[in-house]
TORPA-4810 file (N, C-alpha, C, O; in nm, 3 decimals):
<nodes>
NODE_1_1.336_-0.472_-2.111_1.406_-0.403_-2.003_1.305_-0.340_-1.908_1.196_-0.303_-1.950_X
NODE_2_1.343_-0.325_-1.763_1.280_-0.254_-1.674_1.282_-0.135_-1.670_1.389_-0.076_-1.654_X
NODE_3_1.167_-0.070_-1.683_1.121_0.103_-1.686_1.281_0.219_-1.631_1.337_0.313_-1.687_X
NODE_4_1.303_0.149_-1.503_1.461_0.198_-1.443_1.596_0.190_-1.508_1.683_0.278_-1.509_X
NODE_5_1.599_0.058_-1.567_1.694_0.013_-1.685_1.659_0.138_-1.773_1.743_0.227_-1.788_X
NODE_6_1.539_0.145_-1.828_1.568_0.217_-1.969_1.610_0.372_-1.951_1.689_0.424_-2.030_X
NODE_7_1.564_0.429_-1.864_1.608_0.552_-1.741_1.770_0.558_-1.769_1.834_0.621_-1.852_X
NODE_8_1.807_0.472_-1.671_1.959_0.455_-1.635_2.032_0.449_-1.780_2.129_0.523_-1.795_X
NODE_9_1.998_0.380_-1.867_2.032_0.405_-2.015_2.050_0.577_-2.108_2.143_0.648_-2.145_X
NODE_10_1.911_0.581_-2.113_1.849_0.702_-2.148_1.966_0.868_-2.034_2.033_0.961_-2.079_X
NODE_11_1.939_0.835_-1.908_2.054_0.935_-1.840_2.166_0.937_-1.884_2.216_1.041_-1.927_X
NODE_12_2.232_0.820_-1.881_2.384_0.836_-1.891_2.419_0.870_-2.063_2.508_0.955_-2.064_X
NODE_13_2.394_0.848_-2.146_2.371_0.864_-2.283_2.366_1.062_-2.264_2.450_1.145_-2.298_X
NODE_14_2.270_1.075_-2.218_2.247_1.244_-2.288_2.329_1.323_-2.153_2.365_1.441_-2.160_X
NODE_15_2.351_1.232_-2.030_2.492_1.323_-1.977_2.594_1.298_-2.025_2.681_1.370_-1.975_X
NODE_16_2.642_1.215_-2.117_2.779_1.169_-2.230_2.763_1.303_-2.307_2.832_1.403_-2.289_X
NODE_17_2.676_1.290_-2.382_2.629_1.353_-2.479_2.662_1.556_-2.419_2.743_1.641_-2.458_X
NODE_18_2.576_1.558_-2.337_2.577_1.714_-2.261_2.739_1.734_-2.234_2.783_1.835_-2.289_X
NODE_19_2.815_1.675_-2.177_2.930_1.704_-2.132_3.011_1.707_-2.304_3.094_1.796_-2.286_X
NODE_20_3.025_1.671_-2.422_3.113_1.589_-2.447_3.070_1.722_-2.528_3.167_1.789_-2.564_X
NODE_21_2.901_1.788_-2.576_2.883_1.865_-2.680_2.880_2.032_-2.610_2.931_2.136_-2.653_X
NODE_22_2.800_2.007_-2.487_2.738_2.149_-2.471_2.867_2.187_-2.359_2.856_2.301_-2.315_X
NODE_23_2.972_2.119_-2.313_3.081_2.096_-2.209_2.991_2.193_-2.092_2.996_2.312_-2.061_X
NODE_24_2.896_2.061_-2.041_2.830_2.136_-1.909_2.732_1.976_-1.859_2.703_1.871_-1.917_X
NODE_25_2.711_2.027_-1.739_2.614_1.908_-1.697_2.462_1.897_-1.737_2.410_2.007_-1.720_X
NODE_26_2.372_1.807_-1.782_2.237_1.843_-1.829_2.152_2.012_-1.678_2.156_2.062_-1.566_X
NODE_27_2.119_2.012_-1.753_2.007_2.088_-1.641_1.879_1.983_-1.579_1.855_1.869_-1.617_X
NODE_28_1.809_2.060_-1.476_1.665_1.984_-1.452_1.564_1.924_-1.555_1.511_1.813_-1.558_X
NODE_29_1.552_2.044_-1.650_1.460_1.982_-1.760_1.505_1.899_-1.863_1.430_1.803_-1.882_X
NODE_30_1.578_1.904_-1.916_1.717_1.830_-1.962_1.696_1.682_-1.940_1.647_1.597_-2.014_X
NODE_31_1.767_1.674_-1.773_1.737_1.577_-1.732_1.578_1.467_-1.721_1.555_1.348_-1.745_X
NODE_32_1.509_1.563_-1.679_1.375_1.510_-1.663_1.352_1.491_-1.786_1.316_1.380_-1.826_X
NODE_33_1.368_1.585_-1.862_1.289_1.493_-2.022_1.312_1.385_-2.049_1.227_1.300_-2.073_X
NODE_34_1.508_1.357_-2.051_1.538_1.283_-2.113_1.476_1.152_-2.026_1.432_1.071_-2.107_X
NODE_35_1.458_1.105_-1.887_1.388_1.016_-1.801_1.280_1.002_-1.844_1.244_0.888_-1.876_X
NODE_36_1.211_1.088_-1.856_1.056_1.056_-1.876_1.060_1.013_-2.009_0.997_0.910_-2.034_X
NODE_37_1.127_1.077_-2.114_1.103_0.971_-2.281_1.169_0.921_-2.301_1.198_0.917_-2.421_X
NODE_38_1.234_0.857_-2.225_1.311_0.659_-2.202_1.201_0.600_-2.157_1.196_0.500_-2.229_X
NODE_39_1.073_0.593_-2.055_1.014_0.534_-1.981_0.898_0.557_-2.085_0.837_0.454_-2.113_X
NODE_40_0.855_0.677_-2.149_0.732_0.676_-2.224_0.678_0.548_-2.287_0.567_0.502_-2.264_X
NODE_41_0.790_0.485_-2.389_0.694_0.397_-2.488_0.614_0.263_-2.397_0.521_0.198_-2.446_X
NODE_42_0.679_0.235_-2.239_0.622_0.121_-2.160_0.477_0.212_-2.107_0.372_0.148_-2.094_X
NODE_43_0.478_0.319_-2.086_0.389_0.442_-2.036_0.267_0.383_-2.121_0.167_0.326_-2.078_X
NODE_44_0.298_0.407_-2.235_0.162_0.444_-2.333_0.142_0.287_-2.349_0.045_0.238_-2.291_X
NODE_45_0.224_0.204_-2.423_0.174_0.049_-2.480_0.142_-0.054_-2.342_0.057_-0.139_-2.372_X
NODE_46_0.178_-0.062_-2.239_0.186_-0.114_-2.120_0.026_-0.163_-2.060_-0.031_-0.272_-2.071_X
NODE_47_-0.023_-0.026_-1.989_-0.137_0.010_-1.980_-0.256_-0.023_-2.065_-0.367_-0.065_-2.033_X
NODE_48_-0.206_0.005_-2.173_-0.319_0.010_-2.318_-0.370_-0.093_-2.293_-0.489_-0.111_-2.269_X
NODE_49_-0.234_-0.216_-2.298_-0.266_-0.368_-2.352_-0.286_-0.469_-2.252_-0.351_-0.572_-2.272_X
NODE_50_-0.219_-0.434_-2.126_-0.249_-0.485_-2.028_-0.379_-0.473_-1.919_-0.403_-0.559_-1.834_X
NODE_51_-0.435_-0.382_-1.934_-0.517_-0.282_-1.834_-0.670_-0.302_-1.946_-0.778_-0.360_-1.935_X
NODE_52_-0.589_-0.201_-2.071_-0.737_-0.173_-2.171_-0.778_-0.289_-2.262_-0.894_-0.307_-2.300_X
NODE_53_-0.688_-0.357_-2.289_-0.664_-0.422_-2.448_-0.669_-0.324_-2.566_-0.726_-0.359_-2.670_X
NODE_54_-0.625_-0.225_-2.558_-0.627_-0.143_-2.704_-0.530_-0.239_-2.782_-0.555_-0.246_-2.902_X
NODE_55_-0.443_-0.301_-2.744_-0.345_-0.362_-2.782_-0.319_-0.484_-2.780_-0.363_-0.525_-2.672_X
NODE_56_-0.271_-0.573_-2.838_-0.264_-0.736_-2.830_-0.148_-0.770_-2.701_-0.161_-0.852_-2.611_X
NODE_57_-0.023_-0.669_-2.728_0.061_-0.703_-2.656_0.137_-0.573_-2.609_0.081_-0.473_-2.652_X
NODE_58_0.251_-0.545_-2.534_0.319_-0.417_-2.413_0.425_-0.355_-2.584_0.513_-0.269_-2.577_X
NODE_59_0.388_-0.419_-2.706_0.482_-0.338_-2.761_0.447_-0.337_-2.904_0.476_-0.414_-2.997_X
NODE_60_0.345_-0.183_-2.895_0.253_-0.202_-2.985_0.327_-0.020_-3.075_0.433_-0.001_-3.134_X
NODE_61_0.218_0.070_-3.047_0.241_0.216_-3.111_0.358_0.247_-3.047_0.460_0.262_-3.112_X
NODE_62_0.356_0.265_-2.865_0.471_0.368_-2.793_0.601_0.290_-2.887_0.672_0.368_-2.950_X
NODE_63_0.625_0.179_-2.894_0.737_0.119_-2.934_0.771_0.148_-3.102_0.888_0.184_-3.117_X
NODE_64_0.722_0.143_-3.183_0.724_0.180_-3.297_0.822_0.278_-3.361_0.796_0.398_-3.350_X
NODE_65_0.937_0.238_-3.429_0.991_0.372_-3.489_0.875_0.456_-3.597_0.878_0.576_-3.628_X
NODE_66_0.786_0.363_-3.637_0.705_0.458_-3.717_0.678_0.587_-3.669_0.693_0.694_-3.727_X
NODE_67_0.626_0.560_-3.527_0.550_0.670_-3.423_0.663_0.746_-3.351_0.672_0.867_-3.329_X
NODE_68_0.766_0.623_-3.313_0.902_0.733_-3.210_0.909_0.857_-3.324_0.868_0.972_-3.311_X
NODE_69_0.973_0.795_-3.439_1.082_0.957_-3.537_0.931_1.064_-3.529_0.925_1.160_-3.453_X
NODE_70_0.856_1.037_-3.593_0.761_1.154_-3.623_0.769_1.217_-3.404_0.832_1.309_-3.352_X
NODE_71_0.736_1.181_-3.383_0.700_1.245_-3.221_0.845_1.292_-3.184_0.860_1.412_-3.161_X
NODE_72_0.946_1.213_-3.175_1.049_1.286_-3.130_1.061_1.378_-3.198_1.044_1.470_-3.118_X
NODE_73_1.091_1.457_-3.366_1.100_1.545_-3.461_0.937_1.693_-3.416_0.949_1.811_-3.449_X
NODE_74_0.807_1.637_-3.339_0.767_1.691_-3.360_0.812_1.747_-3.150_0.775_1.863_-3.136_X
NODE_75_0.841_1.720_-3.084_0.891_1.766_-2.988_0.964_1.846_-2.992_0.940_1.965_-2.970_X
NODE_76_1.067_1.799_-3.022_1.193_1.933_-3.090_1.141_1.994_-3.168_1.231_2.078_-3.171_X
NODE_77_1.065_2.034_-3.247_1.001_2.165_-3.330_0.951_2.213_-3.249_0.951_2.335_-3.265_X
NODE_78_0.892_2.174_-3.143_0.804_2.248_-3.038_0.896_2.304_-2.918_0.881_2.413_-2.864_X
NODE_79_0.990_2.214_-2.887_1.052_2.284_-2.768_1.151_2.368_-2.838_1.202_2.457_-2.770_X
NODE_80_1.197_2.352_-2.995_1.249_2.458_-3.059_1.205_2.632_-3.045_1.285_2.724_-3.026_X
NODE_81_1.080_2.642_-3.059_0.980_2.682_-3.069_0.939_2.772_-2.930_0.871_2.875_-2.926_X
NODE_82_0.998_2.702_-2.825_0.987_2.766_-2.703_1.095_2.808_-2.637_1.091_2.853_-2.522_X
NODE_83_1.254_2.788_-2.746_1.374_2.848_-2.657_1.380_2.694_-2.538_1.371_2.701_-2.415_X
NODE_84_1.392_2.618_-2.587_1.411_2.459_-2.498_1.464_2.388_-2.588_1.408_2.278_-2.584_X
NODE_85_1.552_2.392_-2.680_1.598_2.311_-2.781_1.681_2.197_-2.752_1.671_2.099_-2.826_X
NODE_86_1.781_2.195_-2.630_1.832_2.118_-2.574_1.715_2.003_-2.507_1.727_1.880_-2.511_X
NODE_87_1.613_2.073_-2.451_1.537_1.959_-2.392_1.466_1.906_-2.483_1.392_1.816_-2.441_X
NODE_88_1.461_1.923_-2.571_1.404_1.881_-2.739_1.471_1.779_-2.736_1.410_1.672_-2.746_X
NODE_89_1.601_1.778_-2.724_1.700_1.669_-2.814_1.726_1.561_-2.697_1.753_1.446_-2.731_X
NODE_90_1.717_1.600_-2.544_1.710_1.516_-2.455_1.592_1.389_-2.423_1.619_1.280_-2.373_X
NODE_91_1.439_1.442_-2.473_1.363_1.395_-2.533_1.358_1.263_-2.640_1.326_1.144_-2.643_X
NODE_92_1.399_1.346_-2.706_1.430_1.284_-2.905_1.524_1.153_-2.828_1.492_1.034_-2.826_X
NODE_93_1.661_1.221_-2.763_1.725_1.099_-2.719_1.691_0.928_-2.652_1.717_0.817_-2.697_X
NODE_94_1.608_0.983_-2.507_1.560_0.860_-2.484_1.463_0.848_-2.510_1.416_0.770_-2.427_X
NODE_95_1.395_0.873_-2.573_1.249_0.825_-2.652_1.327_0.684_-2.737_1.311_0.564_-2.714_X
NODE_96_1.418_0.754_-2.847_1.471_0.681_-2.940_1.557_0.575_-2.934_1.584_0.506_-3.032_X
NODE_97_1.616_0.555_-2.790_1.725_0.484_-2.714_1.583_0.357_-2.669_1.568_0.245_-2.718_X
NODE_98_1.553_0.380_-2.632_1.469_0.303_-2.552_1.444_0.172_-2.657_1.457_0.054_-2.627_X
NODE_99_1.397_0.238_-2.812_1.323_0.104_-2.916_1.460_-0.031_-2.872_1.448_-0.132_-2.803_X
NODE_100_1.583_0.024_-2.947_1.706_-0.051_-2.938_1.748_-0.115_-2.829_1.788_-0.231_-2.833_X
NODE_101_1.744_-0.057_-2.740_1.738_-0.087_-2.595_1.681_-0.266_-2.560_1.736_-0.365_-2.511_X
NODE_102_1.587_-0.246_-2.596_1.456_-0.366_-2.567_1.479_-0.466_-2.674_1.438_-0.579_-2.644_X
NODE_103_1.537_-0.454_-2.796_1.569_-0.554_-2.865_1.742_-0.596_-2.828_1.774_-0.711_-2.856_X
NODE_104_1.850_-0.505_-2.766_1.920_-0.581_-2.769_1.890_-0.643_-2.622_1.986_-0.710_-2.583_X
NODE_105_1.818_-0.639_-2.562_1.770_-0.666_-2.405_1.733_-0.850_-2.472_1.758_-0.963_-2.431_X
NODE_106_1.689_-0.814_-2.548_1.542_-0.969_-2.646_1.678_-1.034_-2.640_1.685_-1.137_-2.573_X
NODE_107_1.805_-0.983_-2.709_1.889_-1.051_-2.781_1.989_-1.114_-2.669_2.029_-1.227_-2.695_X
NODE_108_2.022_-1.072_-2.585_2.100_-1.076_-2.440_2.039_-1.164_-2.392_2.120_-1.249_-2.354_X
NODE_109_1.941_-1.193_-2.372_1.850_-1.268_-2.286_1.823_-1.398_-2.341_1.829_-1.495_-2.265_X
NODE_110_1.794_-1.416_-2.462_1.714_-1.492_-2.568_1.749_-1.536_-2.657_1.681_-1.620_-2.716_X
NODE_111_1.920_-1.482_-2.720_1.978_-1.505_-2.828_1.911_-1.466_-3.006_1.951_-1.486_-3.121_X
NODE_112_1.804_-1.407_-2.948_1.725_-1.323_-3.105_1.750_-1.210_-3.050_1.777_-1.157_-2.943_X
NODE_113_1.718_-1.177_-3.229_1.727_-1.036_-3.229_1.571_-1.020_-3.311_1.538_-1.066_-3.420_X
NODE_114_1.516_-0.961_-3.242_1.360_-0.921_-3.248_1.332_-0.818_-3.276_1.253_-0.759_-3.202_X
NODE_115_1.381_-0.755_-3.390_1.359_-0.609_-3.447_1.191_-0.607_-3.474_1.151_-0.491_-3.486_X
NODE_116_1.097_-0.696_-3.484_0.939_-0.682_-3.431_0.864_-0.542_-3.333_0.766_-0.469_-3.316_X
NODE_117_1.018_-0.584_-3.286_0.962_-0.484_-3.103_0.930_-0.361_-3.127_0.855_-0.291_-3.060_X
NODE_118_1.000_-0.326_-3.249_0.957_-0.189_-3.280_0.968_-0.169_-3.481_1.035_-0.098_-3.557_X
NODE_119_0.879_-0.259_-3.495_0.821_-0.216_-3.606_0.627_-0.277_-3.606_0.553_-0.350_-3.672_X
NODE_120_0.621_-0.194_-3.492_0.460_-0.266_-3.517_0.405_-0.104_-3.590_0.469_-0.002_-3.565_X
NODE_121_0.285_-0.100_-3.677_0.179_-0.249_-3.746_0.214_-0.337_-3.800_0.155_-0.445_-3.809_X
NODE_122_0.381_-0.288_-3.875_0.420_-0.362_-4.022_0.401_-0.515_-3.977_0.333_-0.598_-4.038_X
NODE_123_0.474_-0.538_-3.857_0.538_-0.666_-3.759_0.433_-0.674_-3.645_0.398_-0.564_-3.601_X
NODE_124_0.385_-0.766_-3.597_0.349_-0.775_-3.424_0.410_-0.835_-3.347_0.516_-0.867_-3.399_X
NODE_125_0.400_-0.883_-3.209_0.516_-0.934_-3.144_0.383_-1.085_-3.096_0.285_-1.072_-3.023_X
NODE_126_0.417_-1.181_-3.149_0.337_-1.266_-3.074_0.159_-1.259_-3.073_0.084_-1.188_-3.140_X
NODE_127_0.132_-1.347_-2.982_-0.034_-1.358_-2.966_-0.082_-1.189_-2.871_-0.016_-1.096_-2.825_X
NODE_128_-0.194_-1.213_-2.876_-0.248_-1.139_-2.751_-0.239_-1.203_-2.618_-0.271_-1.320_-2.596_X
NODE_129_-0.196_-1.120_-2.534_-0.145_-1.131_-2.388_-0.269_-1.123_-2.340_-0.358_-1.052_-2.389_X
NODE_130_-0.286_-1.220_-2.206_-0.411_-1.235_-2.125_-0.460_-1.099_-2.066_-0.351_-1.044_-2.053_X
NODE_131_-0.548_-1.014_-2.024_-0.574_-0.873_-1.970_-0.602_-0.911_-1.837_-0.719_-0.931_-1.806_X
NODE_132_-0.490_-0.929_-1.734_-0.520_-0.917_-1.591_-0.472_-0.833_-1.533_-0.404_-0.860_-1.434_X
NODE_133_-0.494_-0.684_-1.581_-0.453_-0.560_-1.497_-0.323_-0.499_-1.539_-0.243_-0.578_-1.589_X
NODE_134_-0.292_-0.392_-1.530_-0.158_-0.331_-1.568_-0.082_-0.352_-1.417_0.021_-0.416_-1.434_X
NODE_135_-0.097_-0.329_-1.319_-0.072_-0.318_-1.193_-0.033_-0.472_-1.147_0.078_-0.497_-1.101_X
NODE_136_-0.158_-0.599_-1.168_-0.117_-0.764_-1.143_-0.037_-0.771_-1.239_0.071_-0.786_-1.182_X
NODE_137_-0.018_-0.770_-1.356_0.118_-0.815_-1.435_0.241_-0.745_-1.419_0.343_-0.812_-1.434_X
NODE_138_0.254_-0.596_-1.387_0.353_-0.568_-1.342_0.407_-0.625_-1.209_0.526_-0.657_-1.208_X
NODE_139_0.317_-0.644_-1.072_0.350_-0.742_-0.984_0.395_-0.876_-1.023_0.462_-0.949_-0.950_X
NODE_140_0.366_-0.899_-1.109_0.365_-1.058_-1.127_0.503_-1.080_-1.192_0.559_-1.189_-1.181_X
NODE_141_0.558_-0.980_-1.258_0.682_-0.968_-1.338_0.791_-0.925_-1.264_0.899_-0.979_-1.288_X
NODE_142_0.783_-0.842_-1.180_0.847_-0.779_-1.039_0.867_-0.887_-0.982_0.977_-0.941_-0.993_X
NODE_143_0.773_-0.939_-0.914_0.802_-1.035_-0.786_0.916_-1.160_-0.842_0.993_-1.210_-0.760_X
NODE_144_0.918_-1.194_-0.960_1.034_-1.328_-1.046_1.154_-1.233_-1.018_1.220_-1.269_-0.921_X
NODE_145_1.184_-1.154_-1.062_1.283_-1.045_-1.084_1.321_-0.984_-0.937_1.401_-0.891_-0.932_X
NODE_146_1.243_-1.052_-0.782_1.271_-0.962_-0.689_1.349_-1.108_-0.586_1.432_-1.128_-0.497_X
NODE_147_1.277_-1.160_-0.650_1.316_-1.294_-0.601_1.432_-1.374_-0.623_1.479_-1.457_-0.546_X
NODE_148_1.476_-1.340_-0.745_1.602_-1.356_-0.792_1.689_-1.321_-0.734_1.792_-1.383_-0.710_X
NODE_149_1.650_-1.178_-0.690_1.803_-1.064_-0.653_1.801_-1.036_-0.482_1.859_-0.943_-0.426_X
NODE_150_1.690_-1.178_-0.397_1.727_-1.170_-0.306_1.774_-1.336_-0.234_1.841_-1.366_-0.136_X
NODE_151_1.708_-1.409_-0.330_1.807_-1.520_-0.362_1.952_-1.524_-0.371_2.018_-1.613_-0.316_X
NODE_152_2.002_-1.431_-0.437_2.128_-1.425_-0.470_2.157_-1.472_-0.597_2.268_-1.521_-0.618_X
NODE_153_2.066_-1.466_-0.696_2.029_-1.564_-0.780_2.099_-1.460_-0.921_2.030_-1.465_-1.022_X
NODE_154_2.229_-1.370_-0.929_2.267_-1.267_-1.001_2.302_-1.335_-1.178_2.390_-1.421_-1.187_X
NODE_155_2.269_-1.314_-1.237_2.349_-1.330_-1.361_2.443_-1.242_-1.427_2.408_-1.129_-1.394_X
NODE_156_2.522_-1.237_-1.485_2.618_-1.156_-1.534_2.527_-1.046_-1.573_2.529_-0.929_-1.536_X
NODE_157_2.469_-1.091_-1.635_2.359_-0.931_-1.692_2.236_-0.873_-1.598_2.157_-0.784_-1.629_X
NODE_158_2.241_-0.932_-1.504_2.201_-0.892_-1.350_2.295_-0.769_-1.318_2.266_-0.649_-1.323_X
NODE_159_2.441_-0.842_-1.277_2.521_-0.771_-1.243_2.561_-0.676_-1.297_2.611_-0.596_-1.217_X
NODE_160_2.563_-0.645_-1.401_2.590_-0.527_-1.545_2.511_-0.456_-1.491_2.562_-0.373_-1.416_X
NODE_161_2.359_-0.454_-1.502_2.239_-0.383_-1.460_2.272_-0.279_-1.293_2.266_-0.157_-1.275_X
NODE_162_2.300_-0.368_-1.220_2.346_-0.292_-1.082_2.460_-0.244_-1.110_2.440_-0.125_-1.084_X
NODE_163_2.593_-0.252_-1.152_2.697_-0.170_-1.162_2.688_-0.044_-1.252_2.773_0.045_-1.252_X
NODE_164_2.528_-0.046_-1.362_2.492_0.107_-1.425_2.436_0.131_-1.320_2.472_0.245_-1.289_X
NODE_165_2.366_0.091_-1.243_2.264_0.180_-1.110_2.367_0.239_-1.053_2.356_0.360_-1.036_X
NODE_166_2.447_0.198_-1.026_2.563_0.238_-0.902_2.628_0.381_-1.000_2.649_0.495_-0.959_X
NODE_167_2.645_0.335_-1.115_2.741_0.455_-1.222_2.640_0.572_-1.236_2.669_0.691_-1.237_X
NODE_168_2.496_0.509_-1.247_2.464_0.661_-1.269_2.415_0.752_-1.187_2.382_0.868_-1.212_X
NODE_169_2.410_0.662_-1.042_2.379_0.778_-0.908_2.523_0.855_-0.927_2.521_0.977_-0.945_X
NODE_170_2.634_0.793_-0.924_2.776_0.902_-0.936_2.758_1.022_-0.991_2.765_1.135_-0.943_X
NODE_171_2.724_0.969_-1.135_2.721_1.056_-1.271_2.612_1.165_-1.268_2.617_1.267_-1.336_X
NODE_172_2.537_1.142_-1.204_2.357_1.188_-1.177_2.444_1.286_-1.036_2.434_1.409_-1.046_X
NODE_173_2.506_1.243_-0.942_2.556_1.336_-0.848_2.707_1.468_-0.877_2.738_1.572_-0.819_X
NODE_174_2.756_1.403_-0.977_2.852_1.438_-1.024_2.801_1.601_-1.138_2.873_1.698_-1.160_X
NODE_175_2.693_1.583_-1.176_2.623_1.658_-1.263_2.545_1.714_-1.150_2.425_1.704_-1.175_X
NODE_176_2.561_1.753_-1.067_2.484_1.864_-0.951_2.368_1.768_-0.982_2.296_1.807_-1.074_X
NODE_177_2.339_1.669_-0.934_2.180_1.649_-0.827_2.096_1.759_-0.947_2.071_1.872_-0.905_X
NODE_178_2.050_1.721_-1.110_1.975_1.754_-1.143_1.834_1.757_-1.114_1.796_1.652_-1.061_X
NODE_179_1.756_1.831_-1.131_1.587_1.833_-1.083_1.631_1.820_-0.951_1.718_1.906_-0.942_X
NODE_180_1.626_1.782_-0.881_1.664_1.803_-0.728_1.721_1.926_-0.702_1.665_1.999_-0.621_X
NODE_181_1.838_1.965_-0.768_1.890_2.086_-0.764_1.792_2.184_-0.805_1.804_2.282_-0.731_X
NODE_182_1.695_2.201_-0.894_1.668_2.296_-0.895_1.484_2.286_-0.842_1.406_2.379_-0.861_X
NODE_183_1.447_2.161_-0.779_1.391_2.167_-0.689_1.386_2.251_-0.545_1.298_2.321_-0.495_X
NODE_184_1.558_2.202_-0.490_1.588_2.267_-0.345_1.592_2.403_-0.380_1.517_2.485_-0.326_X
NODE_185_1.699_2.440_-0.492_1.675_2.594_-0.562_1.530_2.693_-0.531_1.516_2.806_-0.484_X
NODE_186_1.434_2.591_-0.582_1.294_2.667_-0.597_1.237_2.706_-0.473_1.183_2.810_-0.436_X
NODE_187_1.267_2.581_-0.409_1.206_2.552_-0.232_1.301_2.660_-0.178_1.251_2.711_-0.078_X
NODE_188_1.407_2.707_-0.207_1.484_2.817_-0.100_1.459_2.974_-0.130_1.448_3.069_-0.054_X
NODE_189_1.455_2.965_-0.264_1.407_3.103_-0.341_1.262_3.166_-0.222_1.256_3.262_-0.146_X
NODE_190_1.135_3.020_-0.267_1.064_3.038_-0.227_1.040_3.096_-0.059_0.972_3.194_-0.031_X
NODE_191_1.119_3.002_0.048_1.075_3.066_0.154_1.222_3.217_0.203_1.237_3.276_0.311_X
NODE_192_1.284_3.229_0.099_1.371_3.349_0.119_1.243_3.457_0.047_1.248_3.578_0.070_X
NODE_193_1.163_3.414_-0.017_1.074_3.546_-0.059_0.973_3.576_0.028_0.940_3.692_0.053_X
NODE_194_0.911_3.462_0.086_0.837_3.496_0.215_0.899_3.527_0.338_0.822_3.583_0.416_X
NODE_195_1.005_3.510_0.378_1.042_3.589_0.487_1.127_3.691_0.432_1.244_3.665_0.463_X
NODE_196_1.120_3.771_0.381_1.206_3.907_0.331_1.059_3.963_0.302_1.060_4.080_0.264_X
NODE_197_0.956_3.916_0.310_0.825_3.961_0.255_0.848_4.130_0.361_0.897_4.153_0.472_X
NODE_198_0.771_4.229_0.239_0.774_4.363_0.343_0.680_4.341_0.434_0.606_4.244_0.419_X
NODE_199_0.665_4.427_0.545_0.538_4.414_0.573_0.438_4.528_0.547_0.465_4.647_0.529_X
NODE_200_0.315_4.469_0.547_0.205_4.545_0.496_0.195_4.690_0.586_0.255_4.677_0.693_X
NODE_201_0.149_4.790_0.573_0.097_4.879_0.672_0.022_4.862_0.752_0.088_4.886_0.853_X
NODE_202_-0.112_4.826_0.795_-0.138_4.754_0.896_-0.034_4.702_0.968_-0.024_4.751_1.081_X
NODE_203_0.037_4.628_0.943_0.125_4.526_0.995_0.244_4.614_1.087_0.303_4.563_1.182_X
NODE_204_0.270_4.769_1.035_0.389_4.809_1.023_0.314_4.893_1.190_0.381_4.905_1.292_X
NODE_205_0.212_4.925_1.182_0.120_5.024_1.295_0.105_4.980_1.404_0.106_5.034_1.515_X
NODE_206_0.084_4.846_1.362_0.062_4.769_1.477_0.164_4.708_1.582_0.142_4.667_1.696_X
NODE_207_0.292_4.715_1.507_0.464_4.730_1.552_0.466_4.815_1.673_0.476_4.785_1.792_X
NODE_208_0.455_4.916_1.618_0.414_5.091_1.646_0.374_5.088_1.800_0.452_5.087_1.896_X
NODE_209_0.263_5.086_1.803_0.177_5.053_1.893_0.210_4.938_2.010_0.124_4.910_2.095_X
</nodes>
C-alpha cells in the first residue's frame, strides 16, 4: 500500500474508534500520531533498504510484529507516563494497522496471502532489491501508479482507494479540521498575545510626548 493509503486507513479506524469509545472527535495529537505510526514502518524499512542497504528488501524490522507489539506497548507506557494515554493508543493503533494492511493489499492484488511481510527475521520477503536510491524507486513506483490514474486506467481497487480519500477528508472535516485546528488555534492565540502586548514604559512616554 501507498504511504497515503496506510494514513487514510490508520485515520478513519481511530476516528471510528474515538467517536464510538471516548464519544468525541480525535484531537491534534491524537490525530497526528495516529498518521505518523501508519506511515512509520515504510519510514524506517524503505530508506534503510533502498537508499542504505541495511536491508535486503522495504519490509524488513519497521514491518515486523516482533518489533511493532514491543514499540507500540512501549509508547503507550510512555505517553501513559506523560498524561497522553489516548495518543498512546492512537499510535499503538496505526502502527499495528499498517502490518495487516500490506498483506491484505499482497492478497487483493496478487491473490496470496503473504503473512512474510511482517514476520521478518523469522520469514524474509524475497531476494535483495537493487539499491538505486530511496527517492528513484519511489519515483519509479509513483510514476506506474500516476500513469494509470491519468490514463483512466481505474481498477475496482483503484476506485475503493479514491472513494476512502474522498470519506476521509469528510470525516477528517467532520472531526473539526484536526492539527489544523489547533494549528490556526495556536497561530491566533499567538498574534492576539502580541497585539494585546502592554506597552513597555519607554513606549508609554513617548505616547506622552
Amino acid at each position: 500500500m501507498w504511504p497515503w493509503e496506510h494514513a487514510i486507513v490508520g485515520y478513519l479506524a481511530y476516528s471510528a474508534f474515538s467517536h464510538l469509545y471516548y464519544r468525541r472527535s480525535p484531537s491534534g495529537l491524537e490525530a497526528f500520531a495516529v498518521v505518523f505510526a501508519s506511515v512509520l514502518p515504510d519510514l524506517i524499512d524503505k530508506p534503510l533498504a533502498w537508499e542504505f542497504g541495511v536491508f535486503e528488501t522495504g519490509y524488513a524490522l519497521g514491518h515486523s510484529i516482533l518489533f511493532a507489539v514491543p514499540l507500540s506497548v512501549a509508547v503507550g507506557l510512555l505517553a501513559r507516563r506523560l498524561d497522553r494515554t489516548e495518543a498512546g493508543i492512537a499510535f499503538a493503533l496505526g502502527y499495528l494497522l499498517h502490518l495487516p494492511s500490506d498483506v491484505l493489499d499482497g492478497y487483493l492484488r496478487g491473490g496470496r496471502v503473504r503473512t512474510e511481510l511482517m514476520l521478518w527475521p523469522v520469514q524474509t520477503v524475497g531476494s535483495a532489491e537493487e539499491r538505486i536510491g530511496f527517492a528513484d524507486e519511489f519515483w519509479r513506483l509513483f510514476e506506474g501508479y500516476q500513469r494509470a490514474l491519468l490514463a483512466g486506467e481505474l481498477s475496482t481497487y483503484v476506485r475503493v482507494q479514491l472513494a476512502l480519500a474522498a470519506l476521509v477528508v469528510v470525516v477528517w472535516l467532520y472531526d473539526g479540521a484536526p492539527v489544523l485546528r489547533e494549528s490556526l488555534g495556536y497561530c491566533r492565540r499567538l498574534v492576539s498575545s502580541v497585539v494585546s502586548r502592554p506597552k513597555r514604559p519607554l513606549e508609554a512616554n513617548e505616547d506622552r510626548e
